[in-house]
Every structure is written in structure tokens, then in C-alpha cells.
N, C-alpha and C positions, 0 to 999 in steps of 0.2 A: 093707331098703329096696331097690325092683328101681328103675332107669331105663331103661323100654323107648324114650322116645325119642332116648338116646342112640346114637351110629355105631355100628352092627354092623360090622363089616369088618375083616377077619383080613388083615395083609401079610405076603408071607413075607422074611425079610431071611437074609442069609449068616451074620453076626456078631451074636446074641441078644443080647451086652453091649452093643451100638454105639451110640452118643446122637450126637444132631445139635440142639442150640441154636442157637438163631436171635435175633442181636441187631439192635438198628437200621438196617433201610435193604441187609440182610445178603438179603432177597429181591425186590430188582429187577426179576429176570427174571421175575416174575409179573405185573409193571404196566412192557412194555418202554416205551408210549410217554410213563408216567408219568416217568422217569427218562430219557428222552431229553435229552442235554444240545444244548440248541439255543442258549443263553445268551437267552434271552426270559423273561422272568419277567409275567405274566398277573394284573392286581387285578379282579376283578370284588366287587360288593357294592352296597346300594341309595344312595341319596344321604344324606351324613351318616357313611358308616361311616370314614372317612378314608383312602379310598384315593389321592386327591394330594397327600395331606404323605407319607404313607407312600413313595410313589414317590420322590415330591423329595430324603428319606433316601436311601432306595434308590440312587439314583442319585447324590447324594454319594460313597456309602461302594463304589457299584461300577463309577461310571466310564461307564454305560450311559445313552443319555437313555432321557427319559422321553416316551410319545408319548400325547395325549387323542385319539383318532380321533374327527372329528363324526358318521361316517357310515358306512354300512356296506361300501362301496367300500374306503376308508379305513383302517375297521378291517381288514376280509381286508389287505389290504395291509402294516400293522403287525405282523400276527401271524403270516405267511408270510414279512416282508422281513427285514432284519439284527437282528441281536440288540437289544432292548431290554426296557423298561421301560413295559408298555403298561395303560392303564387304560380300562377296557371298564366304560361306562353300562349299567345294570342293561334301558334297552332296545335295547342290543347286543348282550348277551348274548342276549336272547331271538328278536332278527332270524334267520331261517330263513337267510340268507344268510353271517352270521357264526358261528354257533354251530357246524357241524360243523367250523369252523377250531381253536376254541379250546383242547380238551381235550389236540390235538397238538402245539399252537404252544410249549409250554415248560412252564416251572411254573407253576399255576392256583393262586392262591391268593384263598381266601375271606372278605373281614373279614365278618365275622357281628358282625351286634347288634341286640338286641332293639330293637322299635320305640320305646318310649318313648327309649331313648339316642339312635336317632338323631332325633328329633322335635323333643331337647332339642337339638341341633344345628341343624338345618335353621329351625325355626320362628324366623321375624322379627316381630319389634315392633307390628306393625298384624295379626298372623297370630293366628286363634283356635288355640291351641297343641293343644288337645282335638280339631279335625278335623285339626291335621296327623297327630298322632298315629291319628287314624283311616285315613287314607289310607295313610299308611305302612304300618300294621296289613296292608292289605289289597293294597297292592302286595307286603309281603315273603309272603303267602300264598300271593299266584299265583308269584312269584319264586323260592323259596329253591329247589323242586324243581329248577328251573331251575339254580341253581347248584348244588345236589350234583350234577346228570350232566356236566358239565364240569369240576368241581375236582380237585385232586390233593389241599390241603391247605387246613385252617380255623385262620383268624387271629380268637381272640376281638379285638372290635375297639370291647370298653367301655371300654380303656385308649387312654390319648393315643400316636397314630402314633409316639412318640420312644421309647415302653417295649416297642413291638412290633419293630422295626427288629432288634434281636438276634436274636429268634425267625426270624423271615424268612429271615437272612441265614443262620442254621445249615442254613435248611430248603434254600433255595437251592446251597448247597456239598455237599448228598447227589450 
């Protein structure tokens, strides 16, 4: 069995026995502004995914507030000023004026979840639940690409904000 698309390329090294393993969080210096310790921690995600209970944890367990910017003034603001605990509306993230802030401002984290979870969230009582779930469908379409070029890290976000809070908080202390 040949694999020609695998890497051709010969390195020359001093010591042919030498091994270098690599554990978690062990290459940094490949993603410097990702590990930037700015103490700002960054939720972005569409509405429904529980990014302000997750905050409200957050900021329990680390002493940081927590800041909703209405606006994109606001947000640059938030994400540039003292350390916190900032939660960025899915059309924040996308504001041309916020988004080159975000990727630098601290740690990005992603709640991800499929549209029908968050639909089961969002839709109220008088609401046909079948167009919320379509809209959502089609905001997270144009959206998600949007938040992978800003993120650091993705928080599955089909669990309740209380069973994510650990994951976070390990992610945070890299």
C-alpha cells in the first residue's frame, strides 16, 4: 500500500534516538495571541446557547464581572478595557467594528448547539416553534463561520450552563 499524499520531507536532527511529545496546551507559542493571559474571558454563540448563565457561573467561581455590551462602541470597549467576563450577541460578533477586537481580547469561547436546542430554548408560547427553528437554522449558517475565525475554544452548549462551568474553567487556567 503506497501513500503519496502523505508529507514528503526529510529533517535532519543531531540525536536519531531523540523524541519530543507534546501534551496539552504544551505548544503555546504556536497560537501566541491565543494564550494571551489578558484575564478577559469572551462567550460568543447564537441566542439560546446559554451564554449568560454560563457567565453569571463564571463570574461566581472567578470573581470577574460579567459585562452584556448593547453596542458596538461598548463592546470594543469591554474587550479592550479591564479584565472581565464579556458576552458578545451573535450580531456583535459579526459588527465589522467589533470583530477584529475579539480573537485578541482573551479567551473566545464558543457554546455551540444545534438549532433545534437552541429553538427549544428561545421559542415562547404564542411562537410557531417550526419557524423559530427555521430562523435559527439559518442565522447559525451565516454565523458559525463567523465564530470559528474568532474562537480559541468550543463549549458543546446542549448541556445546562452548571455541567459546562468545569470545562471552562480548566480551559481558562491554560
Amino acid at each position: 500500500m503506497q501513500y503519496d499524499y502523505m508529507i514528503k520531507e526529510v529533517i535532519e536532527v543531531d540525536d536519531a534516538e531523540a523524541t519530543k511529545g507534546y501534551g496539552k496546551g504544551e505548544r503555546r507559542e504556536d497560537y501566541a495571541d491565543a494564550w494571551r493571559n489578558t484575564g478577559t474571558v469572551v462567550l460568543i454563540g447564537l441566542q439560546g446557547s446559554g451564554k449568560a448563565a454560563l457567565a453569571r457561573l463564571l463570574a461566581q467561581r472567578t470573581g470577574l464581572d460579567a459585562v452584556c455590551p448593547g453596542d458596538a462602541e461598548a463592546a470594543v470597549a469591554a474587550l479592550v478595557g479591564e479584565p472581565a467576563i464579556v458576552i458578545l450577541t451573535d450580531d456583535l460578533v459579526a459588527d465589522p467594528a467589533v470583530q477584529p477586537h475579539i480573537h485578541g481580547a482573551g479567551k473566545v469561547f464558543y457554546l455551540m448547539a444545534d438549532s433545534r436546542t437552541l429553538a427549544s430554548r428561545v421559542a415562547s408560547d404564542g411562537q410557531d416553534a417550526e419557524q423559530v427553528w427555521r430562523d435559527l437554522s439559518a442565522r447559525l449558517a451565516v454565523m458559525e463561520p463567523v465564530f470559528y475565525s474568532v474562537l480559541h475554544f468550543i463549549i458543546q452548549a446542549g448541556d445546562q450552563p452548571e455541567a459546562l462551568v468545569d470545562d471552562a474553567l480548566e480551559k481558562i487556567a491554560y
